[in-house]
C-alpha positions as CSV (number, residue, x, y, z in Angstrom):
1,X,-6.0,-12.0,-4.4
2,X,-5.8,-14.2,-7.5
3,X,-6.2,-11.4,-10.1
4,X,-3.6,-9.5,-7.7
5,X,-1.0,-12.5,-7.9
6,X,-1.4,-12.7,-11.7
7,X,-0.7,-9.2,-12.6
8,X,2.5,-8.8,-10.5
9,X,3.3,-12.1,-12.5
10,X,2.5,-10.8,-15.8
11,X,4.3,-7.5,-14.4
12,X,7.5,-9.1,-13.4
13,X,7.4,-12.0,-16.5
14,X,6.7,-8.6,-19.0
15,X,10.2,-6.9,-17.0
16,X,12.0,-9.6,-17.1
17,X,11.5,-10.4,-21.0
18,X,12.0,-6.9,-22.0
19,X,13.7,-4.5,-20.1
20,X,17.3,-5.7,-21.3
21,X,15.8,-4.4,-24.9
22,X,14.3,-1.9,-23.3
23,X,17.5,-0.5,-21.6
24,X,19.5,-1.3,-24.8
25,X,17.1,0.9,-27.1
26,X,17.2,3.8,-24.5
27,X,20.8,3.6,-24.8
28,X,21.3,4.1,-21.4
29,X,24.5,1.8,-21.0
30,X,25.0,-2.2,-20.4
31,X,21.8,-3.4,-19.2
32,X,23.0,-5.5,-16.3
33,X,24.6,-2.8,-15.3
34,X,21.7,-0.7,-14.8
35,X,19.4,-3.1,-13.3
36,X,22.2,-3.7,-10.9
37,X,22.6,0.2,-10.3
38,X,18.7,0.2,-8.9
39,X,18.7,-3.4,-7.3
40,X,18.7,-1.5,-4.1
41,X,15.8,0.1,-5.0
42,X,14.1,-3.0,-6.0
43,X,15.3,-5.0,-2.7
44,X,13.9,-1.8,-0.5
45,X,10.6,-1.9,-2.0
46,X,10.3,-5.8,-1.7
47,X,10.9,-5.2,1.8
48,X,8.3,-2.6,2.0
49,X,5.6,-4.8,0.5
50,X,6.3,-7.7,2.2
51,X,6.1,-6.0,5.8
52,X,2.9,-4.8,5.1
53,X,1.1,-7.7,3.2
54,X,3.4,-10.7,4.3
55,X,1.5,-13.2,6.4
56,X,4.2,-14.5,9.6
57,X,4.3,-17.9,10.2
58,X,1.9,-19.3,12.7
59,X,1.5,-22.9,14.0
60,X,-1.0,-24.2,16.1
61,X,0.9,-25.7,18.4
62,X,-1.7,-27.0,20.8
63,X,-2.4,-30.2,18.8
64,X,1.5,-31.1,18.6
65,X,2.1,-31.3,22.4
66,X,0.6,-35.0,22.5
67,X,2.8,-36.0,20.3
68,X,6.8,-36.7,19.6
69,X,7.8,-33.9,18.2
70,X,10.8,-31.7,18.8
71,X,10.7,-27.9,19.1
72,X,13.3,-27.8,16.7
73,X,10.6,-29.8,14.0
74,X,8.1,-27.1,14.3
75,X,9.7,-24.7,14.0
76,X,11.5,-25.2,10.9
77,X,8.3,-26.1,9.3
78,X,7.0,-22.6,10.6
79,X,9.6,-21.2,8.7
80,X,9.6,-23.6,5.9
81,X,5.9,-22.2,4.8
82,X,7.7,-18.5,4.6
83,X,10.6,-19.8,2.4
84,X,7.4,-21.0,-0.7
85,X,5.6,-17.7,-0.4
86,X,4.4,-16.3,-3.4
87,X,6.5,-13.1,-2.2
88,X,9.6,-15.4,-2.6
89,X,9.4,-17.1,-6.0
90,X,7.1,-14.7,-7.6
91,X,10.3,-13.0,-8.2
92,X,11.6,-16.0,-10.1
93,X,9.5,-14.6,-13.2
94,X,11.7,-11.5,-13.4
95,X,15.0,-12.9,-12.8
96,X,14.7,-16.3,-14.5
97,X,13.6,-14.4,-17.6
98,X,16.7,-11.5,-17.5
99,X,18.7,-14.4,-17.1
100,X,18.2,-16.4,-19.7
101,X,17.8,-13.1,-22.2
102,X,21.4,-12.5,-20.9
103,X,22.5,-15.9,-21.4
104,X,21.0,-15.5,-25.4
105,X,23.2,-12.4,-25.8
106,X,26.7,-13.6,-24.8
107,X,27.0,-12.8,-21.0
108,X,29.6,-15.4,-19.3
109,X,27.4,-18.5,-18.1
110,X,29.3,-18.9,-14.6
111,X,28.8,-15.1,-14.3
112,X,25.2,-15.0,-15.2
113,X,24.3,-18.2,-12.8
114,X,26.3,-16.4,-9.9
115,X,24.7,-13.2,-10.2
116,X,21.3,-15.3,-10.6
117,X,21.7,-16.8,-7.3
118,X,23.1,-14.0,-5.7
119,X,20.2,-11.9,-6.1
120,X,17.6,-14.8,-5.2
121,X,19.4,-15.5,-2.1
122,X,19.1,-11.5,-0.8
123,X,14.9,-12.0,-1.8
124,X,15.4,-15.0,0.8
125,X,17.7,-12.7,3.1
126,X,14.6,-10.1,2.8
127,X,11.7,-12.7,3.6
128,X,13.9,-13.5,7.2
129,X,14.4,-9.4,8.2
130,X,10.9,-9.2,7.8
131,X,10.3,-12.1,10.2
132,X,12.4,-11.0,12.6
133,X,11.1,-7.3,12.7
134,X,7.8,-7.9,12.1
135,X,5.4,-5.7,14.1
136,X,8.4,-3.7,14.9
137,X,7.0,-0.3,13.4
138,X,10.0,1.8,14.6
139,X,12.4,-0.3,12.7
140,X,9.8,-0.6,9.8
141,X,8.8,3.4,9.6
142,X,12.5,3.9,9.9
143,X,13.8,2.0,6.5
144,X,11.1,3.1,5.0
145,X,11.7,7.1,5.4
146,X,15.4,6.2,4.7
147,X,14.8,4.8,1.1
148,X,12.1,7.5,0.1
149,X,15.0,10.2,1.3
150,X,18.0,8.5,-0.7
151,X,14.8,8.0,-3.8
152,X,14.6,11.8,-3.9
153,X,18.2,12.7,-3.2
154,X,19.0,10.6,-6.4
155,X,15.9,12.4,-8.0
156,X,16.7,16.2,-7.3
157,X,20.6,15.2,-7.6
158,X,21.9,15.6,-4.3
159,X,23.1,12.0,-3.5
160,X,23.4,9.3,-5.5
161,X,23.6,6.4,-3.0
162,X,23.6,3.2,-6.3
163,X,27.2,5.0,-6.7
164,X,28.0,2.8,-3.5
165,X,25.4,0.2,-3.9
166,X,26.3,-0.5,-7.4
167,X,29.5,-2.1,-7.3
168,X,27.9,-4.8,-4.7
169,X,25.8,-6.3,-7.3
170,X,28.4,-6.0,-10.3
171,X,30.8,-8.2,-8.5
172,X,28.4,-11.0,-7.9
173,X,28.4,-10.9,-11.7
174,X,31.8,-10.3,-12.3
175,X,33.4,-12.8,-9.5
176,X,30.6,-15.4,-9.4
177,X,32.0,-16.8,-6.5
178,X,31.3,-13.8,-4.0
179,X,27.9,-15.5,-4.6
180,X,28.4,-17.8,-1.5
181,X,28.6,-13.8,0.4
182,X,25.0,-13.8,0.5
183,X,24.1,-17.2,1.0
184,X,26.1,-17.0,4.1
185,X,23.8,-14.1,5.4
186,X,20.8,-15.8,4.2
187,X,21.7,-19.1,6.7
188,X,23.0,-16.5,9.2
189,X,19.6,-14.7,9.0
190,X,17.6,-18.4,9.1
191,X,19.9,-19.2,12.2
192,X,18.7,-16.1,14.0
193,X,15.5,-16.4,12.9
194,X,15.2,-20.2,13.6
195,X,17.2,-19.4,17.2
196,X,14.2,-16.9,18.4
197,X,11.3,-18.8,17.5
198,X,12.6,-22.0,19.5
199,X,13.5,-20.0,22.0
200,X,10.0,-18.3,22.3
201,X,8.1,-21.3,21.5
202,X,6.4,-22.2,25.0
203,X,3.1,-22.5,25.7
204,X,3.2,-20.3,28.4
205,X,4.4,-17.6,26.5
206,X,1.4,-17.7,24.3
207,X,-1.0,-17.5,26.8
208,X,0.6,-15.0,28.7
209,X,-1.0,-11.6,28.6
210,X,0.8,-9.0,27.1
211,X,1.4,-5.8,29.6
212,X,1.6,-2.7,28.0
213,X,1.6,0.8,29.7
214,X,-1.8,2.3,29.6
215,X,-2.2,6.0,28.3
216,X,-5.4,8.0,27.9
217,X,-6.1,10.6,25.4
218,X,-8.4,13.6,26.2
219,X,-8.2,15.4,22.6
220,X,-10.6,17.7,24.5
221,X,-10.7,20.4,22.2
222,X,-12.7,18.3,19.8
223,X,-15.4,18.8,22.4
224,X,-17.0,21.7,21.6
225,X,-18.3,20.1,18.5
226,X,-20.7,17.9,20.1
227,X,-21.5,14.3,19.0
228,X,-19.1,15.2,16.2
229,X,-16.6,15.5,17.8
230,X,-16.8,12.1,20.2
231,X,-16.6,10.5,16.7
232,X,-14.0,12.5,15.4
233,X,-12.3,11.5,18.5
234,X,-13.0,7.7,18.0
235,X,-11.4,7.7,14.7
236,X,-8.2,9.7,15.7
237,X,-7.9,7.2,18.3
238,X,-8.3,4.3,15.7
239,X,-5.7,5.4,13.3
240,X,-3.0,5.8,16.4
241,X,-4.0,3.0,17.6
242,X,-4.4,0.3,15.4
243,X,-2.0,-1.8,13.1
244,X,-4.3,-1.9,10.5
245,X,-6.2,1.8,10.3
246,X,-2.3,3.2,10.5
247,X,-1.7,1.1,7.4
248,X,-4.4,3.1,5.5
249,X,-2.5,6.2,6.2
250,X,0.6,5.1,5.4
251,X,-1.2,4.0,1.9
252,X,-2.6,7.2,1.5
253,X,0.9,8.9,1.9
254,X,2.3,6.9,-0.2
255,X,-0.2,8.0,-3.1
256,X,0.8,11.7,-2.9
257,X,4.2,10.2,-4.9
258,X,2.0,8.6,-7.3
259,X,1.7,11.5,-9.6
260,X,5.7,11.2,-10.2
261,X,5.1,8.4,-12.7
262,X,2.5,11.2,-14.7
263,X,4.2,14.3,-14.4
264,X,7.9,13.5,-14.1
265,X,7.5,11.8,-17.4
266,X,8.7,8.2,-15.9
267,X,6.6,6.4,-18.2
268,X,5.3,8.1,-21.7
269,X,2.0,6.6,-22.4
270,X,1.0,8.7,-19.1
271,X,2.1,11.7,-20.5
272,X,-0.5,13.2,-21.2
273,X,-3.1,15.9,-19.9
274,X,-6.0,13.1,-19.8
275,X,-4.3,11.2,-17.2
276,X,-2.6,14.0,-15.3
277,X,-6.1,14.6,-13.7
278,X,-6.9,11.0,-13.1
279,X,-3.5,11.4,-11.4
280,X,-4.3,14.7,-9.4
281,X,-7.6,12.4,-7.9
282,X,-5.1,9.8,-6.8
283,X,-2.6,12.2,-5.2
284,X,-4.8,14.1,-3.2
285,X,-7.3,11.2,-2.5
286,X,-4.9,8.3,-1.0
287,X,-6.4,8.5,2.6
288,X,-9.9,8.6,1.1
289,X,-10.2,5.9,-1.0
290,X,-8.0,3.3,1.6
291,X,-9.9,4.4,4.7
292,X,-12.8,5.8,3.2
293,X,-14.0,2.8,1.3
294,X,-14.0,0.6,4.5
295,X,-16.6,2.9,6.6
296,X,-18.4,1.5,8.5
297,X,-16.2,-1.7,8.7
298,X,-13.5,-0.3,11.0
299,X,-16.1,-0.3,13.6
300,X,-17.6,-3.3,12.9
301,X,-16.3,-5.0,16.2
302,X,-18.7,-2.7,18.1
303,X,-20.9,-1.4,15.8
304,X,-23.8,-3.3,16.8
305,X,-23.7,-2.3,20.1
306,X,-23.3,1.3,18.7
307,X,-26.5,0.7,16.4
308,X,-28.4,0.2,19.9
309,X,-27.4,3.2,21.0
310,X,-29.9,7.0,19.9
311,X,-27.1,7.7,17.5
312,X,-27.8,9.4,14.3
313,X,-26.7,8.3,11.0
314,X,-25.7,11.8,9.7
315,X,-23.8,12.5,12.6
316,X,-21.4,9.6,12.4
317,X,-21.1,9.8,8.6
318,X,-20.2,13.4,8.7
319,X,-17.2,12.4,11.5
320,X,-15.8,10.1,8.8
321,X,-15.9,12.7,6.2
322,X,-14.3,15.2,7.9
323,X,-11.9,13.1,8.6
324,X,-11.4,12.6,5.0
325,X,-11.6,15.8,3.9
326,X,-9.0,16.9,6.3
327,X,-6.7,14.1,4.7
328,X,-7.6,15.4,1.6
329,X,-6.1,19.2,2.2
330,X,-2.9,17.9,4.2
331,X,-2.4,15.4,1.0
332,X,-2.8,18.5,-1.6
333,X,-0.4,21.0,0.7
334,X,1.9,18.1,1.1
335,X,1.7,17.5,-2.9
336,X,2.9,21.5,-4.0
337,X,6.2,19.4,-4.7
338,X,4.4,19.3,-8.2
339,X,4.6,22.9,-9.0
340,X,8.4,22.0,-9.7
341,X,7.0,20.6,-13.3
342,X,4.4,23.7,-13.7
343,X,0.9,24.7,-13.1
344,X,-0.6,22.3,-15.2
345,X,0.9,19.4,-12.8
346,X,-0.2,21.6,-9.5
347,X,-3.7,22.8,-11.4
348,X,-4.4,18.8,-11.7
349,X,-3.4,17.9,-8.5
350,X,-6.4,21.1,-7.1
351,X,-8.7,20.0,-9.4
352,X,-8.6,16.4,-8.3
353,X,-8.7,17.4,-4.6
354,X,-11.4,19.5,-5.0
355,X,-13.3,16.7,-7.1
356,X,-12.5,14.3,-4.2
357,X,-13.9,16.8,-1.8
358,X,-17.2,17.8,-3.5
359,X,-18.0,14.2,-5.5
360,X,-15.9,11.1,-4.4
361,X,-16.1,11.6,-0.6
362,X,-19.8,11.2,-1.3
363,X,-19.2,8.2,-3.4
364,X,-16.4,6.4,-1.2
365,X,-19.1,6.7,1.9
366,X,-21.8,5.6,-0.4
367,X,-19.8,2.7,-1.1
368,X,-19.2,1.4,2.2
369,X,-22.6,0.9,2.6
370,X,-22.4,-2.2,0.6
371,X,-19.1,-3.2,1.5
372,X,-19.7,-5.9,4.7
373,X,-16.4,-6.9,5.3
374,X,-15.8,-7.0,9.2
375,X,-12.0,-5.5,10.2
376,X,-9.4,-7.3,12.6
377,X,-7.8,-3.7,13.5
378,X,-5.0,-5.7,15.8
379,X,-3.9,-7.5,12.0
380,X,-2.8,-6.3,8.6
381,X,-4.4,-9.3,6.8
382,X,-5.5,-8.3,3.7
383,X,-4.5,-4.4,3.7
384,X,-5.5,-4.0,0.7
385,X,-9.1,-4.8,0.4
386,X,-10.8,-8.0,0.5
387,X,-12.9,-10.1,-2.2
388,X,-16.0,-9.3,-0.3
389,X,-15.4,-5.4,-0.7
390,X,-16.0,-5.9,-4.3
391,X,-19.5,-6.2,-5.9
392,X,-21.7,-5.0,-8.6
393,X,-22.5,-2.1,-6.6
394,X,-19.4,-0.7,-5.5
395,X,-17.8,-1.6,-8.9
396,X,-20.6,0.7,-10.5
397,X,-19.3,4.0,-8.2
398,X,-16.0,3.3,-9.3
399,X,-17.2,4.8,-12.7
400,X,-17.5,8.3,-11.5
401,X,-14.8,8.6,-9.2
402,X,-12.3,8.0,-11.6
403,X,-13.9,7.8,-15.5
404,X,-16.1,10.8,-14.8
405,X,-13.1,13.6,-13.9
406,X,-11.5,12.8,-16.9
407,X,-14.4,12.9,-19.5
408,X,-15.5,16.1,-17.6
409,X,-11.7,17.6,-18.3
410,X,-11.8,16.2,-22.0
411,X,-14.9,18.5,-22.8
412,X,-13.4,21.4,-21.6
413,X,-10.0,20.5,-22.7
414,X,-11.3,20.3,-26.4
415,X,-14.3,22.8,-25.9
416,X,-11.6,25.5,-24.4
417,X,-8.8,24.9,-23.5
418,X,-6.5,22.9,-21.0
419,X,-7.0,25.4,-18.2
420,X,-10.9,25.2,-18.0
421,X,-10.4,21.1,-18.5
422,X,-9.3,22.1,-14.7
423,X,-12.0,24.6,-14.7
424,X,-14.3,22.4,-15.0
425,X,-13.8,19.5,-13.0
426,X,-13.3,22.2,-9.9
427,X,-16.9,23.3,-10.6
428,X,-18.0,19.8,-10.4
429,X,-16.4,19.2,-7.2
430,X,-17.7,22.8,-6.0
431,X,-20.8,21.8,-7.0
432,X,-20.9,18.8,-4.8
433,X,-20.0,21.0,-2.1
434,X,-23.4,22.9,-2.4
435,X,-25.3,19.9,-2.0
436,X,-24.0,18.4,0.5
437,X,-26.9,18.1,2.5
438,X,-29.0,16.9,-0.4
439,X,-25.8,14.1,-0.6
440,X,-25.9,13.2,3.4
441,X,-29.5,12.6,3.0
442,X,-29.6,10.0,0.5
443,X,-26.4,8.0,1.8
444,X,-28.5,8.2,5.5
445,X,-31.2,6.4,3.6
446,X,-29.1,3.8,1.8
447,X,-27.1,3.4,5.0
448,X,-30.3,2.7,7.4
449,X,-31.3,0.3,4.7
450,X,-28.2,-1.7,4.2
451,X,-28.3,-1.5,8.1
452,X,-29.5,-5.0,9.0
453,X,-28.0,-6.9,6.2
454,X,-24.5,-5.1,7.6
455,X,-25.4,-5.9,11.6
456,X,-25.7,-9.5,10.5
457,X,-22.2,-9.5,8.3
458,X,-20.1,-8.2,11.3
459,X,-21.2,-11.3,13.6
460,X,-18.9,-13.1,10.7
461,X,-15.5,-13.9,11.5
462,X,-13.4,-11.6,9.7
């Protein structure tokens, strides 16, 4: 989480230092204007982010009832820990930065400080949506779809919606005043926020059991596929089910746009043909590598129970990679987007979902052997891994599902050609395919050895 915190800070310090010059050099226009013209952009995806990594504010309250304390007291110091959240002033190291680079090159002072504060108080207006629609999917799924729409609208041309959003964020620079607009909705927003939580804060209503209607899913046609299929059915279950495994899919759709910053040429240094396949393995393998890598944690609640049980290891294994395989082919049909910058983009995009099928499901399963880290499925506390799931082992299988591919493609690229670069890496992945057996056989073994050591890290609190 450290090394995560320091390189969005070096990634927003780095932005903030240099994209004026960056903009300026491009010639693409004033460079406050432009950063203004995708602030929407840049609002939207801090929303995104904070929803699903944002920790809400929770108070034990239990300990305050003995003493003199007013509703009103605990719960602005609830909301107090949300307003010094790294997801709050870590943007301070992007826009204190641009400012003063703005400041060095002439821009008004009262117009740079009102735009400055502006901006800062819409992060703060952002931090209090997400607390009041937190766990509220609908609302969450919803924005989200909206913004990746209007982000390929812009793209292909259709609609432009910074044309309308634009001129918001100008004025704030140009009338410094209409500053105070935002602030207003940021204490509006606290207010509401601040209005709920005292409303809600009884003890009664925490202990109260939540009633939810109870529905029951058959998926009987999974049946006819034996022990197989009850596992298959397990995990569909788990992803429509839980806060957490639905996470992992949304990561994993998320991915297939990845390959936009490699093929649509949005930053140069990626392009190039090397990285276009490490590309097509992320595209296609999204689901795979944030689900994959945590088998068997998301069953750790019950996996001991399940270990007690004449279960065999191949049979449960094989559930989970069918399930990532299947992923795997709805990512690549859902990526053929990517034959709108040629074959070579599509022809990366195969090859790396063919090497994901034949080599790095293999690896991703292998990996989870070692990686004890029990789940909370009911929370998205750390989504995106945890320190435990990183360790000399896992580290080590990293190499080949990602350095491998591309030294594979570089032999053929400068033995051949481009094409059978691609070649290549498909045989690999076909290759993998063949021995599959062979593969099950020594990730049963690792599995059944690990299994004790894994048994004892699930009775852990996660």
């Amino acid at each position: 989480m450290a090394f995560g915190a320091l390189y969005f800070i070096g990634v927003f310090l780095s932005l903030g230092v240099g994209v004026y010059f960056i903009i300026e050099d491009a010639d693409l226009g004033d460079p406050l204007r432009v950063v203004n013209q995708f602030m929407i952009y840049y609002l939207a995806f801090d929303m995104v982010f904070r929803y699903m990594l944002q920790k809400m504010p929770v108070t034990n309250i239990k300990p305050l009832l003995y003493l003199p304390f007013k509703k009103s007291q605990v719960v602005y110091y609830s909301l107090g820990k949300t307003a010094v959240s790294f997801f709050n002033w870590s943007h301070a190291f992007f826009f204190v930065p641009f400012s003063i680079v703005l400041l060095t090159q002439d821009y008004g002072v009262a117009n740079v400080v009102g735009w400055h504060l502006g901006l800062m108080a819409l992060i703060y207006c952002n931090n209090f949506i997400n607390v009041l629609v937190n766990n509220k999917n609908n609302v969450f799924y919803g924005i989200a779809g909206l913004f990746i729409l209007l982000g390929v609208s812009q793209y292909y041309g259709w609609f432009d919606i910074t044309t309308y959003t634009a001129p918001l964020f100008d004025i704030l620079f140009d009338i410094p005043v209409t500053a105070l607009i935002p602030w207003a909705i940021l204490l509006a927003l606290f207010g509401s926020a601040f209005n709920y939580f005292k409303k809600n804060m009884y003890l009664d209503g925490g202990l109260a059991t939540k009633a939810s209607e109870a529905k029951t899913e058959n998926l009987d046609w999974l049946n006819r596929f034996g022990n197989l299929g009850t596992f298959l059915k397990n995990d569909i279950k788990l992803i429509k089910r839980n806060k957490r495994a639905r996470t992992a899919v949304i990561m994993g759709f998320f991915f297939i746009f990845y390959g936009l910053l490699f093929f649509g040429g949005a930053v140069e240094s990626y392009d190039n043909p090397f990285m276009k396949i490490f590309a097509g393995i992320f595209v296609t393998g999204g689901f795979l590598f944030s689900f994959g890598q945590y088998v068997p944690s998301w069953d750790s609640s019950y996996y001991p129970l399940m270990m007690s049980q004449n279960i065999q290891y191949k049979e449960y294994l094989s559930s989970k990679w069918y399930l990532v395989i299947i992923a795997t082919v709805i990512s690549t049909f859902l990526a053929t987007f990517y034959l709108y910058y040629g074959w070579e983009a599509y022809a990366a995009v195969l090859a790396g979902a063919i090497y994901n099928v034949g080599i790095n499901s293999y690896l991703v399963l292998w990996g989870g052997a070692y990686v004890k880290t029990p789940i909370d499925l009911t929370s998205n506390k750390k989504a995106f891994g945890d320190k435990q799931a990183f360790n000399a082992k896992t580290l080590l299988l990293t190499l080949p599902k990602l350095l491998l591919p591309i030294i594979i493609y570089t032999i053929g690229h400068f033995a051949i050609s481009p094409a059978a670069g691609y070649i290549f890496v498909t045989l690999f992945g076909v290759l993998g395919f063949v021995f599959k057996d062979k593969a099950f056989e020594i990730i049963e073994k690792i599995y059944k050895k690990e299994k004790y050591k894994t048994l004892v890290a699930y009775k852990q609190k996660a």
